[in-house]
C-alpha positions as YAML, in Angstrom:
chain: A
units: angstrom
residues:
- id: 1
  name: UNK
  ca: [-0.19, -44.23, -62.02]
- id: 2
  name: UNK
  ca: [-0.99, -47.75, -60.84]
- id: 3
  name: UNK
  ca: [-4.03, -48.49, -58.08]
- id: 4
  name: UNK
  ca: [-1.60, -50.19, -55.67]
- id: 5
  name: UNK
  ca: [1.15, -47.12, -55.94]
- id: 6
  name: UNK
  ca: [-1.71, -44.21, -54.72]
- id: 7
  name: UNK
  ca: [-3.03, -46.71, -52.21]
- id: 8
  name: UNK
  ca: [0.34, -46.71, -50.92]
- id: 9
  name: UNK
  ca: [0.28, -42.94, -51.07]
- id: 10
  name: UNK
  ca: [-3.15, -42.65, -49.30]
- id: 11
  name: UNK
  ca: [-1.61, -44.63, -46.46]
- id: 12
  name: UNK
  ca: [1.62, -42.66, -46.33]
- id: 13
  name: UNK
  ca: [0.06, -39.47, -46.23]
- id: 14
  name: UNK
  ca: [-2.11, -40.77, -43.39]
- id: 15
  name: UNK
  ca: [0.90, -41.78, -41.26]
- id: 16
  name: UNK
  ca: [2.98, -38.95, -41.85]
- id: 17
  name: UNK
  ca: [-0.16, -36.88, -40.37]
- id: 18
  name: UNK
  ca: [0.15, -38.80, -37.38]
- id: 19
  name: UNK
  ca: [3.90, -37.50, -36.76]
- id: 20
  name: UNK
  ca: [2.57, -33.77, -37.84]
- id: 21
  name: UNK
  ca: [3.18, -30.99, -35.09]
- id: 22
  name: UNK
  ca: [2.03, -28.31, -36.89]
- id: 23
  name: UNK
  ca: [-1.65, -27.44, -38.07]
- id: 24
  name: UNK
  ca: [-1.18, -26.28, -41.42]
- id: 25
  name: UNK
  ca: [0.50, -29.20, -42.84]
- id: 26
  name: UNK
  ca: [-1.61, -31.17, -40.74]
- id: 27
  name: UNK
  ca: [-4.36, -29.41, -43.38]
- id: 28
  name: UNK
  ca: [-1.59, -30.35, -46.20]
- id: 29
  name: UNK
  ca: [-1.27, -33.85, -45.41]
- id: 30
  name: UNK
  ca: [-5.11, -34.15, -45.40]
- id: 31
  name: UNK
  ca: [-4.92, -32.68, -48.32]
- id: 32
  name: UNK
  ca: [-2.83, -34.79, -50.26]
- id: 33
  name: UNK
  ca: [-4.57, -37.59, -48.83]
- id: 34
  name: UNK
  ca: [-7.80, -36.74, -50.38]
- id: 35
  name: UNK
  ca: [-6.18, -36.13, -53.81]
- id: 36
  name: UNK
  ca: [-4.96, -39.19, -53.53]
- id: 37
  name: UNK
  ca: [-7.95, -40.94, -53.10]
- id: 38
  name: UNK
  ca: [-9.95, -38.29, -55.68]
- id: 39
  name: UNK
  ca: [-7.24, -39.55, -58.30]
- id: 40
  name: UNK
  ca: [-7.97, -43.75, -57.39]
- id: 41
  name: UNK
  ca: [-11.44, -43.11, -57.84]
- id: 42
  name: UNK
  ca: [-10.97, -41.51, -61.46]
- id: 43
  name: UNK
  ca: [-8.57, -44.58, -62.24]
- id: 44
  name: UNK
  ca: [-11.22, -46.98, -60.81]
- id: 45
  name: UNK
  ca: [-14.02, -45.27, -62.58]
- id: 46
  name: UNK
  ca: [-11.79, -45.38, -66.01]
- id: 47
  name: UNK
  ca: [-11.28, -49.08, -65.99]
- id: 48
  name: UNK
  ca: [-14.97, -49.84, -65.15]
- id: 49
  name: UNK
  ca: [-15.80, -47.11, -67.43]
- id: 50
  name: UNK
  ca: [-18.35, -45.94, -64.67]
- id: 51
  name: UNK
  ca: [-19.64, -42.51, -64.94]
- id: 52
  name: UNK
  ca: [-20.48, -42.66, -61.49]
- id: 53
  name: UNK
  ca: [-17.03, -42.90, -60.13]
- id: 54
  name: UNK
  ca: [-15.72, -40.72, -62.55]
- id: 55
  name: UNK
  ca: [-17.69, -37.83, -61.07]
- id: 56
  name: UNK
  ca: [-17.12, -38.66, -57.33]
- id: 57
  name: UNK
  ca: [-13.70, -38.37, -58.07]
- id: 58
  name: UNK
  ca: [-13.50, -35.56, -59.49]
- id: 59
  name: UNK
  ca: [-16.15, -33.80, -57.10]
- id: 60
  name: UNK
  ca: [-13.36, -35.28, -54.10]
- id: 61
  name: UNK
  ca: [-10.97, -33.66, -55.50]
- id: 62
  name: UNK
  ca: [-12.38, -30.10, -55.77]
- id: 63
  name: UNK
  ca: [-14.60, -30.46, -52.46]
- id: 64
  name: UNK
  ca: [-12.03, -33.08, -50.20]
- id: 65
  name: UNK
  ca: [-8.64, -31.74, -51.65]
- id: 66
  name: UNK
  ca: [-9.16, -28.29, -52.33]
- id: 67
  name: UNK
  ca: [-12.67, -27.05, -50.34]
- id: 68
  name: UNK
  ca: [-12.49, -28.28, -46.91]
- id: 69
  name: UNK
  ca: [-8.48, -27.42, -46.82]
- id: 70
  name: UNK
  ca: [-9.02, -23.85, -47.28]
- id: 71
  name: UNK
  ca: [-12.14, -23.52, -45.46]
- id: 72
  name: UNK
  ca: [-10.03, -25.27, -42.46]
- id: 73
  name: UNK
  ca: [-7.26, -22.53, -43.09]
- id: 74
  name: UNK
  ca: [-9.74, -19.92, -42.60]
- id: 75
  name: UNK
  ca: [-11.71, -20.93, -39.97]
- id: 76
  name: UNK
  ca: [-8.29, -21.67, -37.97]
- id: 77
  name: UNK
  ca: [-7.08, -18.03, -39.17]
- id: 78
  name: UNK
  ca: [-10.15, -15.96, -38.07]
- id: 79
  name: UNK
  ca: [-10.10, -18.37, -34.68]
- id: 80
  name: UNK
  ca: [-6.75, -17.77, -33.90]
- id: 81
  name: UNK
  ca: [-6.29, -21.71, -33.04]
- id: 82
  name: UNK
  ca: [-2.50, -22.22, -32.22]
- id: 83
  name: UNK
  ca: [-1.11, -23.64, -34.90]
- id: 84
  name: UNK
  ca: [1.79, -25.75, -32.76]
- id: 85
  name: UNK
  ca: [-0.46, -29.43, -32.64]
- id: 86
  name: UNK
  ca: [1.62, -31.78, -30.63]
- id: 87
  name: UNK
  ca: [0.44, -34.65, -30.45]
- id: 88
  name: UNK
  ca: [-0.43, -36.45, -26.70]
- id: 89
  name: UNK
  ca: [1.21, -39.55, -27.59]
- id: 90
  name: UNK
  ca: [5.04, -39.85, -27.69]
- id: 91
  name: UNK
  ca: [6.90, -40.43, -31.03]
- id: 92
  name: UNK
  ca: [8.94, -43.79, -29.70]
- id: 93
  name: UNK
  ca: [4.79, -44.78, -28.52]
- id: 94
  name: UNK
  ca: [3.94, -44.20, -32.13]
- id: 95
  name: UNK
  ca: [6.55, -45.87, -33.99]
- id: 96
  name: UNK
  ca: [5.75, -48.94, -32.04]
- id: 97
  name: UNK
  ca: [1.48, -48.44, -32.15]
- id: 98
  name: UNK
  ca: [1.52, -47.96, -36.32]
- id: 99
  name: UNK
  ca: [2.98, -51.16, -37.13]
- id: 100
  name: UNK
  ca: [1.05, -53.22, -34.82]
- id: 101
  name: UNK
  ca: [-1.99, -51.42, -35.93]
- id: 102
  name: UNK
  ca: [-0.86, -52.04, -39.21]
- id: 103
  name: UNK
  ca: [-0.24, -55.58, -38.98]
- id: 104
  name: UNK
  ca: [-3.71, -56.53, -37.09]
- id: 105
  name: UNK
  ca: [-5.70, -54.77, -39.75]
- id: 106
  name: UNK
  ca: [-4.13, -57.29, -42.04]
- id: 107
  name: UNK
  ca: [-4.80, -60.31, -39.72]
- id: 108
  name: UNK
  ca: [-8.60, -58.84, -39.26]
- id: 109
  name: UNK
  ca: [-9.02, -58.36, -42.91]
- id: 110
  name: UNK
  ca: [-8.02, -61.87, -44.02]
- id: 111
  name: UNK
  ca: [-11.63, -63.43, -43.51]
- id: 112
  name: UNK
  ca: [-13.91, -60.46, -44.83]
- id: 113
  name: UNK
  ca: [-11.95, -60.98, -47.84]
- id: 114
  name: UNK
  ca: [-13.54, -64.28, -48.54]
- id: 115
  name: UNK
  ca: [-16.77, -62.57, -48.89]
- id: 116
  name: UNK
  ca: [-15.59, -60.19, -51.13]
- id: 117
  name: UNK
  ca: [-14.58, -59.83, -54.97]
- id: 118
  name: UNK
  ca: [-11.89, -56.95, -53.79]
- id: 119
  name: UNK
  ca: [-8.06, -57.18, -53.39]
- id: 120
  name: UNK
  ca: [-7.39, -58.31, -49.86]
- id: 121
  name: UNK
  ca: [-4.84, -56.45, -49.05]
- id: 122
  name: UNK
  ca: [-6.52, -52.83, -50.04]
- id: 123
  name: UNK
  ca: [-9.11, -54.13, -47.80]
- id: 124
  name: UNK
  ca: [-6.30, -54.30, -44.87]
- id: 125
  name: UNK
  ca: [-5.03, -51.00, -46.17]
- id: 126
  name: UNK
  ca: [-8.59, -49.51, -46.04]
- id: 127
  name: UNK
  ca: [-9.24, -50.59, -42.67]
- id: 128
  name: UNK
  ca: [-5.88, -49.64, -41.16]
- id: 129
  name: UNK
  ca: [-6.36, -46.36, -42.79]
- id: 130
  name: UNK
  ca: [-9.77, -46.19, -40.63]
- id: 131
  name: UNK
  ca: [-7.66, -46.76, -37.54]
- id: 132
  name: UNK
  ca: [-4.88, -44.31, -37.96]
- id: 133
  name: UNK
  ca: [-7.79, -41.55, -38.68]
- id: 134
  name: UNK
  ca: [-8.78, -42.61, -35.24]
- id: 135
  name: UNK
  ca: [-5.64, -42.47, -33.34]
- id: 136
  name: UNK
  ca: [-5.43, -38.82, -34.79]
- id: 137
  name: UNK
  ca: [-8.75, -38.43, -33.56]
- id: 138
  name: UNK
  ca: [-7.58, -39.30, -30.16]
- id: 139
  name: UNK
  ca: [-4.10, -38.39, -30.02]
- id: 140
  name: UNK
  ca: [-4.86, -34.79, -29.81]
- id: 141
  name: UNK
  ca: [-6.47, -32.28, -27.70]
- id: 142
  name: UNK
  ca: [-7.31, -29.32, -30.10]
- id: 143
  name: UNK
  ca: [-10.62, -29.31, -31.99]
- id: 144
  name: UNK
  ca: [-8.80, -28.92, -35.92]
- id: 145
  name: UNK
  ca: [-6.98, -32.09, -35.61]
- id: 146
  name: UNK
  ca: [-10.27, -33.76, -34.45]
- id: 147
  name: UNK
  ca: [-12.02, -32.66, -37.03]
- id: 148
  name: UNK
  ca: [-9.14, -33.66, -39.84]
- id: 149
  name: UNK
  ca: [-8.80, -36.88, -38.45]
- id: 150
  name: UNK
  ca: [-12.93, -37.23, -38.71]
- id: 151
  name: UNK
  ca: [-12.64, -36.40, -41.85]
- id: 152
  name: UNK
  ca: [-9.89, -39.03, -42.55]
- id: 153
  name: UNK
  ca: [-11.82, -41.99, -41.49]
- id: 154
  name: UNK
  ca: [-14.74, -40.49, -44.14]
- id: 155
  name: UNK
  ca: [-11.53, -40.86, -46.69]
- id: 156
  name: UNK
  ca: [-10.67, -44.83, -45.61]
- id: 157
  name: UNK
  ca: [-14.41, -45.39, -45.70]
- id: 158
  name: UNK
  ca: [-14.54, -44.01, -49.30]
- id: 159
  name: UNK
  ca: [-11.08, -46.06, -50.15]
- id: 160
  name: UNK
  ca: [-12.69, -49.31, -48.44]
- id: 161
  name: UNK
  ca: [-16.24, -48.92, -50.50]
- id: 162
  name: UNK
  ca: [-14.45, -48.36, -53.91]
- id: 163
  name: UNK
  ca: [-11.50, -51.15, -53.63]
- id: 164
  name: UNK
  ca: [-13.96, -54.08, -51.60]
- id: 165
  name: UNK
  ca: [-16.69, -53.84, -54.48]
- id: 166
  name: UNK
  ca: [-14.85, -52.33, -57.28]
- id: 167
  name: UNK
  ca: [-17.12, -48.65, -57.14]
- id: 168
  name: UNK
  ca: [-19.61, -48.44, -55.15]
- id: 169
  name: UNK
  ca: [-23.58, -47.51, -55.79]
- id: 170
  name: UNK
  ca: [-24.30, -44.15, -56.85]
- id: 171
  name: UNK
  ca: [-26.67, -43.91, -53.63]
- id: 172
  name: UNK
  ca: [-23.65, -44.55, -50.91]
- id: 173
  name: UNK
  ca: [-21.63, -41.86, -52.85]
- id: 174
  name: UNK
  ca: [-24.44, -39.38, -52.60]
- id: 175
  name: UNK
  ca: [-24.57, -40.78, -48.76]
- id: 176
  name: UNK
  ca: [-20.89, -40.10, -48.12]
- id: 177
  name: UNK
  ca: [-20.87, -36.47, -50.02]
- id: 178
  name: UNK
  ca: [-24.45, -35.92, -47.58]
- id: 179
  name: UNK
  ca: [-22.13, -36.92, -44.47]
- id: 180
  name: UNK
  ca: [-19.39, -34.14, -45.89]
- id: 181
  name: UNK
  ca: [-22.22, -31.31, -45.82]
- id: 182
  name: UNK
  ca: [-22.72, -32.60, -42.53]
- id: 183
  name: UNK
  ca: [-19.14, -32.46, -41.30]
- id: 184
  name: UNK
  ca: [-18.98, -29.01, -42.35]
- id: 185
  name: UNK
  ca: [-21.62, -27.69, -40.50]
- id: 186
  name: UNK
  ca: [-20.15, -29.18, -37.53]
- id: 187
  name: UNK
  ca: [-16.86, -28.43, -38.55]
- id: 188
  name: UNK
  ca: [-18.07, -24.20, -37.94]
- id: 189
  name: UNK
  ca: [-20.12, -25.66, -34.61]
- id: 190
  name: UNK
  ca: [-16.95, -27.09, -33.14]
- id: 191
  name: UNK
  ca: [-14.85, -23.76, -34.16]
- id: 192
  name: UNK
  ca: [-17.26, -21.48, -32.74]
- id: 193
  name: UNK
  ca: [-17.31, -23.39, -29.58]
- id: 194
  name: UNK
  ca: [-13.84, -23.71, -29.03]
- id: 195
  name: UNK
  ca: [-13.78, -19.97, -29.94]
- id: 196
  name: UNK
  ca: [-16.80, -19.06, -26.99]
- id: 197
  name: UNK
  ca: [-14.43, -21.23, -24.57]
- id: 198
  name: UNK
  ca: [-10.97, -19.60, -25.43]
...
């Protein structure tokens, strides 16, 4: 598998999410989208031949892709959340707001990639992926898809540190993978609370 065709992936998994009305493949989608990016940073990590990378992306794959899916599925099981997720923006809004999105990312990424050594466009990709995860963020009023999209915009922050400096240091992995322990402990905050207030 080549860099540029799970990049593509990554993005396509992100946008589909956007058009998801349901919360368990909402969960999927995020899902996939983690594996996807678990499987770049093994390919990365190969043709550096950097240990470092190697084992962030295999830990992404069992903690991102396989972990935080499941513990999602059980939190939203033993809540009770409704699993019907539509989101607050209409479909013909959305179909117009990717594209541009897409297409300014682009424009906005064209001068950070003179400072760079990485491929410009998975910059663009990287930083429209950071968008989308926050119109999902925004486009919906239940606490899960909050939370998925929080955690998608840790997943285009992971994408944009590996493909802008070609792996990043070991440090800002053990950062990101610091944030995730994080995000899970207010990942059972938020669920409890929606739980006191339903």
């Amino acid at each position: 598998m080549s860099v540029d065709f799970l990049i593509g992936l990554f993005l396509a998994t992100l946008i589909v999410a956007l058009f998801t009305s349901r919360l368990y493949r909402l969960i999927l989608w995020y899902s996939l989208n983690s594996l996807m990016l678990g499987i770049l940073a093994l390919l990365i990590g190969q043709e550096l031949d950097d240990r470092a990378m190697l084992i962030t992306g295999a830990v992404t794959i069992l903690i991102k892709s396989i972990g935080i899916p499941y513990l999602l599925k059980n939190l939203s099981h033993k809540f009770n959340f409704v699993r019907q997720i539509q989101p607050e923006i209409k479909v013909q809004y959305a179909i117009i707001l990717i594209p541009a999105i897409l297409v300014f990312t682009f424009y906005l990424a064209e001068p950070i990639t003179h400072m760079i050594h990485g491929n410009a466009n998975y910059v663009a990709i990287s930083i429209s992926s950071l968008f989308l995860s926050l119109l999902l963020m925004m486009e919906h009023r239940n606490v899960a898809p909050k939370i998925i999209g929080f955690l998608s915009m840790e997943n285009a922050l992971f994408l944009l540190g590996i493909t802008a400096t070609d792996g990043m240091p070991m440090l800002v992995e053990l950062g990101i993978f610091f944030d995730l322990l994080m995000a899970i402990v207010v990942i059972n905050l938020l669920f409890h609370g929606e739980e006191m207030h339903s």
